[in-house]
KOLVORO-880423 format. One record per atom (N, C-alpha, C): residue in one letter; x, y, z. Coordinates in steps of 0.02 Angstrom, whole numbers, plus 32768, in hexadecimal, padded with zeros to 4 digits. Atoms other than C-alpha are relative to their C-alpha. Layout:
N
AXYZ;...
***
This chain:
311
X802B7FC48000;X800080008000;X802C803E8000;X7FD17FB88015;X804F80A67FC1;X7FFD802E802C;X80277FCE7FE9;X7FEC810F8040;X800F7FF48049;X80007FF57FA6;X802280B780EF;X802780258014;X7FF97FDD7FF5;X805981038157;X80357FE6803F;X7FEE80207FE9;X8096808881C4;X7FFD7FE48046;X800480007F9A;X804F80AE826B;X7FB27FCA800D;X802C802E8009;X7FE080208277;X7FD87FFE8038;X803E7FEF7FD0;X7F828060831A;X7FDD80247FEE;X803D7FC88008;X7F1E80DB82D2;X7FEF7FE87FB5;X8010801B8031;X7F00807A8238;X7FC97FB27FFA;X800E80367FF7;X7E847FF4821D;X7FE87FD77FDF;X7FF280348026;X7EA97FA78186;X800A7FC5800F;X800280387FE3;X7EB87EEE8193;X801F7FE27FD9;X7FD08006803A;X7F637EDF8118;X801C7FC0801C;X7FD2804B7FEF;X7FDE7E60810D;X80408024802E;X7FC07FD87FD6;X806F7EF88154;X7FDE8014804B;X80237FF17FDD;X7FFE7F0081DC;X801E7FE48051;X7FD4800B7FB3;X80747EE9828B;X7FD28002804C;X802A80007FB9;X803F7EA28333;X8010800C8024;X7FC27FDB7FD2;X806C7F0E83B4;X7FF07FD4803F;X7FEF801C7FAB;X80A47ECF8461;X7FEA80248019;X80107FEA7FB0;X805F7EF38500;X80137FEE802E;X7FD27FFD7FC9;X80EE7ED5855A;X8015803A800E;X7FF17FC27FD3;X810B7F7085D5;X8035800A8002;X7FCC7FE37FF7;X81B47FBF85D9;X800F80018060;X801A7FFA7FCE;X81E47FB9868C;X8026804A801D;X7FF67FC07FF2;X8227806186EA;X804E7FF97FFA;X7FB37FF4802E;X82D080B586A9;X80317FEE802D;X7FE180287FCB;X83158084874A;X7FFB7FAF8023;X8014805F7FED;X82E07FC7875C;X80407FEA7FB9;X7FDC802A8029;X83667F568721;X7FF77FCB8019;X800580407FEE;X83197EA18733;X800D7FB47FCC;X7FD08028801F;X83637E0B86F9;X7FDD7FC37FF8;X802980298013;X82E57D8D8703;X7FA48004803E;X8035800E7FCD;X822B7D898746;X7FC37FBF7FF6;X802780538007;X81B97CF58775;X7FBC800A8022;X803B800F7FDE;X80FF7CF187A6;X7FEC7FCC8019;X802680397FF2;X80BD7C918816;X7FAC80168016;X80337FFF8012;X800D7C6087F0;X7FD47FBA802F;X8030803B7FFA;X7F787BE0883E;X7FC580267FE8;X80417FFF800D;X7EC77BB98807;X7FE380178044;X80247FF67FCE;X7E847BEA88A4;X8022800F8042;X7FDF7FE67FDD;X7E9A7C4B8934;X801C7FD6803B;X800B80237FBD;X7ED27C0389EE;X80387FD08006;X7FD280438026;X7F567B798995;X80578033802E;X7FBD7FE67FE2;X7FF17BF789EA;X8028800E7FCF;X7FDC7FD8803C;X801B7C528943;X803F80358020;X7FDB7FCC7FE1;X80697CF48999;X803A7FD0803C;X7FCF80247FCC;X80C07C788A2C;X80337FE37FC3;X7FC68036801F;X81247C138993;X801580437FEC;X7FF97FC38029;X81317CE2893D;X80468011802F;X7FCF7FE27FD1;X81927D0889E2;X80277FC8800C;X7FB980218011;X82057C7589E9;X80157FFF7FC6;X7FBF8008801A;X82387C6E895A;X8028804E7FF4;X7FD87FE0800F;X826A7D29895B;X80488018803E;X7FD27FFF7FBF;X82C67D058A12;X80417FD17FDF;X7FBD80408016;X83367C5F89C4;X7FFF802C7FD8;X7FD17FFB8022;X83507CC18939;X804280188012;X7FEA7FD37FD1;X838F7D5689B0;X80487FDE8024;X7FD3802F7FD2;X83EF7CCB8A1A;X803A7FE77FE0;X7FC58026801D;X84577C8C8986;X802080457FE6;X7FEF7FC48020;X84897D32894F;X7FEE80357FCC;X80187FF1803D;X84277D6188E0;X7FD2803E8012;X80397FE57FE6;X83AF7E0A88DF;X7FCE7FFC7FE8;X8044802D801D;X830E7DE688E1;X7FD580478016;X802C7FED7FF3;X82677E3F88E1;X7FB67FFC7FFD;X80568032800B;X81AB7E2488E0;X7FD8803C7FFE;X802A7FC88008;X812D7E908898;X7FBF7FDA8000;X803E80177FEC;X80837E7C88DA;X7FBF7FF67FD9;X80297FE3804F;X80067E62884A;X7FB07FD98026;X803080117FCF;X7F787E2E88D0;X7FE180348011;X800B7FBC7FF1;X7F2B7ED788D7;X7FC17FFA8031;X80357FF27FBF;X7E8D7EAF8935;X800A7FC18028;X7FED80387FD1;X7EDC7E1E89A5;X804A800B8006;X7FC380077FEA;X7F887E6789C7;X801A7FE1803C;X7FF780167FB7;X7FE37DFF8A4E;X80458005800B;X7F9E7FF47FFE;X80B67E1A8A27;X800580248033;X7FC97FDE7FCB;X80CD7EA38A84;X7FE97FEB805C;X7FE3801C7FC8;X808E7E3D8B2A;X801A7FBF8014;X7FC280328000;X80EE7DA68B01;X804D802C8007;X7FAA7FD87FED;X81927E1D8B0C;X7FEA803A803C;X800A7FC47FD1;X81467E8C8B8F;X800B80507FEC;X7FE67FC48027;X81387F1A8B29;X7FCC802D800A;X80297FC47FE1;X80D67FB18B7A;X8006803F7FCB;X7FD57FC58024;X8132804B8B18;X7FD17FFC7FC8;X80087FFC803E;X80ED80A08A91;X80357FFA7FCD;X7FDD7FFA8047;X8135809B89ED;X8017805C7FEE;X80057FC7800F;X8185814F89B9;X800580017FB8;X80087FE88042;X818081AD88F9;X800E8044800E;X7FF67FC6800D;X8189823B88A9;X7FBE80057FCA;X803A7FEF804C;X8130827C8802;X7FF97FD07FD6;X7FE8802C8040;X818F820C878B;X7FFA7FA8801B;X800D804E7FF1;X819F815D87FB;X7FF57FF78032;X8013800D7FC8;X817E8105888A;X80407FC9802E;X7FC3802F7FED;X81FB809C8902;X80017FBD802C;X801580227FCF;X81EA8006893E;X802F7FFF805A;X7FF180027FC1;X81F57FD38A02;X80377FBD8000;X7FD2803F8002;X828A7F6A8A35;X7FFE7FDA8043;X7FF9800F7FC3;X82947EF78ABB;X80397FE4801F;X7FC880047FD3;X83017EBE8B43;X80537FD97FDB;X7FCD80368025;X83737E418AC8;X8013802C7FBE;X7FE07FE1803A;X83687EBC8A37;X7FCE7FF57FC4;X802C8003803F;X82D67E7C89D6;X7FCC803F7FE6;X802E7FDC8018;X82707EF48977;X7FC07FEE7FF9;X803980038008;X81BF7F198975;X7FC180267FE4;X80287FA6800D;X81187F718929;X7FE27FCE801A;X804B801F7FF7;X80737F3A895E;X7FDD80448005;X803C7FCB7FF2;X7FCC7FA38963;X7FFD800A8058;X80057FE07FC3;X7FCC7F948A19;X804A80378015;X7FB07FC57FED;X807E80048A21;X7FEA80437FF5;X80107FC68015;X8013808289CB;X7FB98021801A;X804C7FE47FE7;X7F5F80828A20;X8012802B8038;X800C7FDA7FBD;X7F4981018AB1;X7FFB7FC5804B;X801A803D7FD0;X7F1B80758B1F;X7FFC7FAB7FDF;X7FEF804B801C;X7F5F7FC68AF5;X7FB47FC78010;X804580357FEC;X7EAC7F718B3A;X7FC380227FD5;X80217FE28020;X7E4F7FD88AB1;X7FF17FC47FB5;X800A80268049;X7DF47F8B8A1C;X801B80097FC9;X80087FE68047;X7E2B7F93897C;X7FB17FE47FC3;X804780078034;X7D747FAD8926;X7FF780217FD2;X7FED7FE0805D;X7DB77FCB8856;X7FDF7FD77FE3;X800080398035;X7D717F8587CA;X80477FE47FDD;X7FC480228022;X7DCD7F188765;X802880227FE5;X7FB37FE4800A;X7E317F8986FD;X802480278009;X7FC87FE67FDA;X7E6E7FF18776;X80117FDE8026;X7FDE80427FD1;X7EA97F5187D2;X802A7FF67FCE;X7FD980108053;X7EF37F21872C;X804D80358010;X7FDA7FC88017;X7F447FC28717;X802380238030;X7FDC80007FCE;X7F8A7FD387C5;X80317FD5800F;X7FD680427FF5;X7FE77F2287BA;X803080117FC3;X7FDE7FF7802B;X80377F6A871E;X802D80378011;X7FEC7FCA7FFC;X806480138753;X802E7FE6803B;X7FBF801F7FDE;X80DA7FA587DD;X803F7FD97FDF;X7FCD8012803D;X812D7F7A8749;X8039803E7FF7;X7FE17FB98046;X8140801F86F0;X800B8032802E;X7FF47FC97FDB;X813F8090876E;X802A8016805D;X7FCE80127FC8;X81B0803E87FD;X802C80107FEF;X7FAF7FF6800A;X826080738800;X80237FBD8030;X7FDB803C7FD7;X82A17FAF8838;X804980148002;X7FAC800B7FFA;X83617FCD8813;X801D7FD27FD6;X7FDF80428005;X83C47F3B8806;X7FDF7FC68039;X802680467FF0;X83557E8F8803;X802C7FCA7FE6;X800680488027;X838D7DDF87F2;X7FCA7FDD7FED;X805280288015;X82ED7D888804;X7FD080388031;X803F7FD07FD9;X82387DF2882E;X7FD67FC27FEB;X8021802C7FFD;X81BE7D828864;X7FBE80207FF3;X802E7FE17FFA;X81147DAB8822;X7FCE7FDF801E;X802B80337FC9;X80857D7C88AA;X7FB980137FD5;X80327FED8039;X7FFD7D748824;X7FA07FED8030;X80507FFC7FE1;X7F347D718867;X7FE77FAE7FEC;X80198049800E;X7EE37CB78852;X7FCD800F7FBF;X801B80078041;X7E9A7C7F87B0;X801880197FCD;X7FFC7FDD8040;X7E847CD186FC;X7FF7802F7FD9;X80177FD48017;X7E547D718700;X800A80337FF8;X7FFA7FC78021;X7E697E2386D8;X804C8017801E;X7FA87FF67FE9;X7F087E348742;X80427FCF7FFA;X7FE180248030;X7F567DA38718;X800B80057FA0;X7FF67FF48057;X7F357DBD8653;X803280438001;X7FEC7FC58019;X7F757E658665;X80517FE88007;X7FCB80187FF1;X80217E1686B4;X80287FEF7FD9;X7FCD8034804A;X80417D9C8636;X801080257FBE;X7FF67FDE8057;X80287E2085A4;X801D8039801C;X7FC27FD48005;X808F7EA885ED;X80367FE8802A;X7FC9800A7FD9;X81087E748659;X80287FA77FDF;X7FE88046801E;X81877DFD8609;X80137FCA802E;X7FE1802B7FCB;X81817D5C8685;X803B7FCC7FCE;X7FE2804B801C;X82077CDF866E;X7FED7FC48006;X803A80397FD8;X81A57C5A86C0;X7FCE8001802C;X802B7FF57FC9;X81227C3F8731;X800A7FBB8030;X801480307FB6;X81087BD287DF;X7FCA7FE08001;X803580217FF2;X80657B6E87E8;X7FF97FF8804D;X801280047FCB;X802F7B598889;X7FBE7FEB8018;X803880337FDE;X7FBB7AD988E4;X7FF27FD0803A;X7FFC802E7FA8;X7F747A75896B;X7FEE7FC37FDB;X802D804E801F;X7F4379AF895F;X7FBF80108024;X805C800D8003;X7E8979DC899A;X7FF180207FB1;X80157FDC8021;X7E807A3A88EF;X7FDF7FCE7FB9;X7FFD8034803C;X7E3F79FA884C;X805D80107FC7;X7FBC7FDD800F;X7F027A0C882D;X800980057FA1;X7FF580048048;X7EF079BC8779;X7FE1803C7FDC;X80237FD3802F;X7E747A478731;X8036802D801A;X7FCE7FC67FF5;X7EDF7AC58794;X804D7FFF7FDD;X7FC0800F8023;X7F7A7A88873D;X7FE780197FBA;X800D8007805D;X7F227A7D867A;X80018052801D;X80047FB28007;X7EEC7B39869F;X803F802F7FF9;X7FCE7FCD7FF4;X7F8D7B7386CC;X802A7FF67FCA;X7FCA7FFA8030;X7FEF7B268647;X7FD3800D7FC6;X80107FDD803C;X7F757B5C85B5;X7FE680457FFD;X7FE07F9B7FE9;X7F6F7C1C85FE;X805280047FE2;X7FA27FDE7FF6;X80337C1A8605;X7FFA7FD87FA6;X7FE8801E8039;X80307BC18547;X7FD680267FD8;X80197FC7802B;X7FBC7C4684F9;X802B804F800F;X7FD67FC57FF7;X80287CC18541;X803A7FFD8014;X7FC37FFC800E;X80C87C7E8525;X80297FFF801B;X7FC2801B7FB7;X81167C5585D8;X80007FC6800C;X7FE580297FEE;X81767BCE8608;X7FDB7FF58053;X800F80127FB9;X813A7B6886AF;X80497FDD801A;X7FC080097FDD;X81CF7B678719;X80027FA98030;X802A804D7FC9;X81567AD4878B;X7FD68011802F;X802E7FF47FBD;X80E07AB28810;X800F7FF08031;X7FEA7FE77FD5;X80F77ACA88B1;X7FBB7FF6802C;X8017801D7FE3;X80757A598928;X7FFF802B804D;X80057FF37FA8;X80427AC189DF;X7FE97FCC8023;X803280407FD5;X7FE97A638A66;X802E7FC27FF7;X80198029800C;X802C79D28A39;X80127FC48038;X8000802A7FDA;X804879768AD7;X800480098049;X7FF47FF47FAF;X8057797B8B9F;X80347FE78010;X7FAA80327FF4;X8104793F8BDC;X7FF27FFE8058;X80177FF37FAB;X80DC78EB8C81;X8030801E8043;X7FCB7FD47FDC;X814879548D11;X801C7FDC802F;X7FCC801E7FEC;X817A78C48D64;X802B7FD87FD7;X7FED8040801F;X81A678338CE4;X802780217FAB;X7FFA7FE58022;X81AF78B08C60;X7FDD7FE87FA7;X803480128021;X813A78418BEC;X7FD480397FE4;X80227FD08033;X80F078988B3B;X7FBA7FD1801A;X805480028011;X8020789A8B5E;X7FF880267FCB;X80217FE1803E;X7FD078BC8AB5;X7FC88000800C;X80407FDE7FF1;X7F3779058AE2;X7FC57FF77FCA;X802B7FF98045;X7EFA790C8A3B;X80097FCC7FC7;X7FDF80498033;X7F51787689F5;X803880117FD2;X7FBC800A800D;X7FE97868899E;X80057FF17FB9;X7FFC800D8040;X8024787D88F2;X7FD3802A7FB5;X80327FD38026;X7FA478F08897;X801A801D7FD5;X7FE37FBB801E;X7FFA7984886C;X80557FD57FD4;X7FC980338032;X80A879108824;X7FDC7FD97FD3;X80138027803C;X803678A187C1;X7FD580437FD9;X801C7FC6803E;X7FDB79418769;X8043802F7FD9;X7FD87FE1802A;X808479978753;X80267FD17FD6;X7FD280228038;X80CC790486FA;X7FD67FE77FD0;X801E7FFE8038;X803F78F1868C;X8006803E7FCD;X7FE67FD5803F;X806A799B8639;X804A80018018;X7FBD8005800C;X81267982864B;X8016803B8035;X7FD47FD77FD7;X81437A0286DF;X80217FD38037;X7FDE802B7FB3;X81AF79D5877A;X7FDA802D803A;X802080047F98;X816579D4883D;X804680278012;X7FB87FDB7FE2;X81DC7A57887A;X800E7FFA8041;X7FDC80147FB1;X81BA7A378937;X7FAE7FF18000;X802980037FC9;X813E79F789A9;X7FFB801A8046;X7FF77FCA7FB4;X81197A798A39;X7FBE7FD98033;X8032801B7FB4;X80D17A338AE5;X7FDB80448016;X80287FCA7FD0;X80507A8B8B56;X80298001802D;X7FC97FF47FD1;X80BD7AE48BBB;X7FEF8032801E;X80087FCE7FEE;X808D7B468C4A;X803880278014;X7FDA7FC48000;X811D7B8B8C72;X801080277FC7;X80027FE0803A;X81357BBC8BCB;X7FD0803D7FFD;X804B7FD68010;X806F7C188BC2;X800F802F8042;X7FED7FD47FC0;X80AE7C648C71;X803880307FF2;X7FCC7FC27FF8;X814D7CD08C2A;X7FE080157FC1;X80227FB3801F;X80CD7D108BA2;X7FD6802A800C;X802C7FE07FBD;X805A7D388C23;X802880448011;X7FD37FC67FCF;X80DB7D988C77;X803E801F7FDB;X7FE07FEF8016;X812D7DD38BDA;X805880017FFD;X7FAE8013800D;X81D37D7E8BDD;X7FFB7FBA7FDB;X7FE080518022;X81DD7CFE8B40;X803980077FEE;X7FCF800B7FFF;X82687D2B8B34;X80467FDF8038;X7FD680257FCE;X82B97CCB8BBD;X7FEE7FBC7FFB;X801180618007;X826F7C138B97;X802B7FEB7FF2;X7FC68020800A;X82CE7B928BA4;X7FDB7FD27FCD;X800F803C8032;X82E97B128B2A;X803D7FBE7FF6;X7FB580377FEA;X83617A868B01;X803880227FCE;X7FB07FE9802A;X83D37AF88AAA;X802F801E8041;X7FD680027FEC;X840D7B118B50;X80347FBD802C;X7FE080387FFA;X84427A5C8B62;X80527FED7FD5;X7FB17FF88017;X84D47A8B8AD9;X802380378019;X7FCA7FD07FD4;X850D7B0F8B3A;X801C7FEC804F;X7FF4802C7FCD;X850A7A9C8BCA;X804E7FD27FF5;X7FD6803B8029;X85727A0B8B5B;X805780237FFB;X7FD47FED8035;X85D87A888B15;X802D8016803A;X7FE57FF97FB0;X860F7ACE8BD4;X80357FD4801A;X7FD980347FFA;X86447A218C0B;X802F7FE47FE8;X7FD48023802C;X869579DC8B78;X8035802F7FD1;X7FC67FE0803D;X87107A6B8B3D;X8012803C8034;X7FC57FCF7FC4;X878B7ADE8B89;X800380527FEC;X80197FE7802B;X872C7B5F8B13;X7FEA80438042;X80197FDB7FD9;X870E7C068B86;X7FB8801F8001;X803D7FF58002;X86747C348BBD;X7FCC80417FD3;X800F7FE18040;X866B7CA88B40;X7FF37FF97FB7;X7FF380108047;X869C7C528AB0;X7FBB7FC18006;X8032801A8005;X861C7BDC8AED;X7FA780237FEC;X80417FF68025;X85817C448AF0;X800080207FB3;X800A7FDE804C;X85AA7C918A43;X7FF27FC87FCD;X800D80338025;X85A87BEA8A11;X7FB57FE97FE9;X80397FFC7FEA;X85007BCC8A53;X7FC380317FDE;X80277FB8804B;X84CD7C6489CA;X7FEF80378056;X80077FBA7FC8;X84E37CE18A8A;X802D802F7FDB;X7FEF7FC78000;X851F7D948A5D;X8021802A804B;X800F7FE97FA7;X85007DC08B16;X80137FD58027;X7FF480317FD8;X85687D768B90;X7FDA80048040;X80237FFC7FB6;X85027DB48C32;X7FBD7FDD7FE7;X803A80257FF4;X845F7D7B8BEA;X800C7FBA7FE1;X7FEC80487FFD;X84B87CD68BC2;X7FEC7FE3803E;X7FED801E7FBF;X84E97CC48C6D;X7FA97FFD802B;X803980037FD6;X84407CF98CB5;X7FD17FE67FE7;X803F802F802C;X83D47C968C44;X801A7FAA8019;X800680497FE6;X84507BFB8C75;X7FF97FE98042;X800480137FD6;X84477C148D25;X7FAD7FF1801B;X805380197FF6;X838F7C118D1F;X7FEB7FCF7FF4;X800680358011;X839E7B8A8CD4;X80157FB18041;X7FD380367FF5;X84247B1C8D22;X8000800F806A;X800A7FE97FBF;X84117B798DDB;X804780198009;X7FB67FE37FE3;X84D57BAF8DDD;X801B80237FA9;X7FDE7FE5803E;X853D7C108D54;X80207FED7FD9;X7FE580298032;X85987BC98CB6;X80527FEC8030;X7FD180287FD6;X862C7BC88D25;X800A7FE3802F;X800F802A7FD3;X86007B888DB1;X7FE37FAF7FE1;X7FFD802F8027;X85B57AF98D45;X80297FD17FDA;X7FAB80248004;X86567AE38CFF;X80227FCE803A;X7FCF80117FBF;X86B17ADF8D97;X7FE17FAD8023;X801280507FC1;X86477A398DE7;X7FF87FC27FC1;X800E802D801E;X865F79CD8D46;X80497FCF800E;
***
């Protein structure tokens, strides 16, 4: 055509030079992120936001910076899994997220309401268009991984996610009371119309560990969520127990102090090497040697060297 013009938004010819534009979002001139991953379930209650905040603590723990942008606009819960009171500050041009005690970054809508116990009562596409503008209008910095804590199901804030914000993968996330198999098909033919990779699923609930014998109870029975992800070819990334102490430091806004068995190689690694207690927690993916020490004595009841010292 002799006459285009070439700007094919204000045109609505229906040619063959006719270009499909992206609605992937640019993110702010100051965000330099390096990879981001949504995690997603069919339904709410499954402990989406609890897997959102470990994994942006282990990433944190191995060295890596991490951050998590809240895309849960009328069910924000991040900022009291990290104990995060503080507003958020800005200016004209951007906004900044809140950091917490380890260094992780944060936005959520509650950083920004007047009163964190306030509704958010938006229609949909200013819910939409608020989960985007934590894209575009955050000044993150320097990200390794940003965890996005996406809203349950398929709808207007999720779509908006997947078509502007470029994920690298997404999380699945589920319980064995769920119909896990439909919740699986959904998630992988969302993420396959829109062109993301499933990183895997990632099973809550899924057992009681008895506190004397230490015996897995499967509550809900056993095996669900691994036989649906290996019918579409994903991997079972973990099986997470009901854990009250766990649901008790997000209560009280410290997940970032859970233990786990990654400090069983910092344990190993103590005993069996002449490796200083430094060179050990860096190993361990620690940065921070004091909240090494005070994460292992919480653990272990005495300090990495003292631990040493009685092997």
């Amino acid at each position: 055509m002799s006459e285009c013009t070439h700007d094919c938004g204000s045109c609505s010819a229906n040619c063959s030079e006719r270009k499909q534009e992206s609605l992937v979002a640019q993110p702010h001139k100051d965000s330099h992120i390096k990879k981001v991953i949504g995690v997603v379930s069919g339904k709410g209650g499954v402990g989406k936001s609890m897997v959102t905040s470990m994994s942006a603590v282990l990433m944190n723990r191995r060295g890596y910076r991490s951050a998590v942008l809240d895309a849960d606009i009328t069910g924000p819960s991040i900022p009291q899994a990290f104990g995060l009171h503080e507003k958020a500050q800005g200016n004209e041009t951007e906004i900044f997220p809140v950091t917490t005690e380890t260094g992780i970054k944060v936005i959520s809508v509650n950083l920004l309401l007047p009163d964190e116990t306030d509704p958010v009562i938006w229609r949909g596409p200013i819910i939409a268009g608020t989960a985007k503008q934590f894209w575009t209008d955050v000044a993150w910095g320097d990200v390794d991984y940003m965890f996005v804590d996406m809203p349950p199901g398929t709808g207007d804030v999720p779509l908006t996610v997947f078509q502007s914000i470029p994920l690298d993968g997404i999380i699945v996330v589920t319980s064995p009371q769920e119909l896990v198999s439909m919740v699986v098909e959904k998630a992988v033919k969302m993420a396959e119309k829109m062109d993301v990779p499933i990183v895997g699923v990632v099973e809550n609930m899924s057992y009681v560990a008895c506190p004397d014998c230490g015996k897995k109870i499967y509550l809900f029975g056993e095996g669900k969520s691994e036989e649906a992800a290996k019918r579409h070819n994903l991997p079972l990334l973990a099986q997470m127990p009901i854990d009250p102490k766990l649901a008790a430091l997000v209560d009280a806004g410290k997940i970032e102090e859970f233990e786990g068995t990654w400090l069983n190689a910092a344990a190993d690694a103590l005993r069996g090497s002449s490796d200083t207690v430094l060179a050990v927690a860096e190993q361990c993916g620690f940065e921070n040697l004091s909240y090494f020490n005070r994460l292992f004595k919480k653990r272990y009841g005495m300090t990495p060297r003292e631990y040493r010292a009685r092997k």
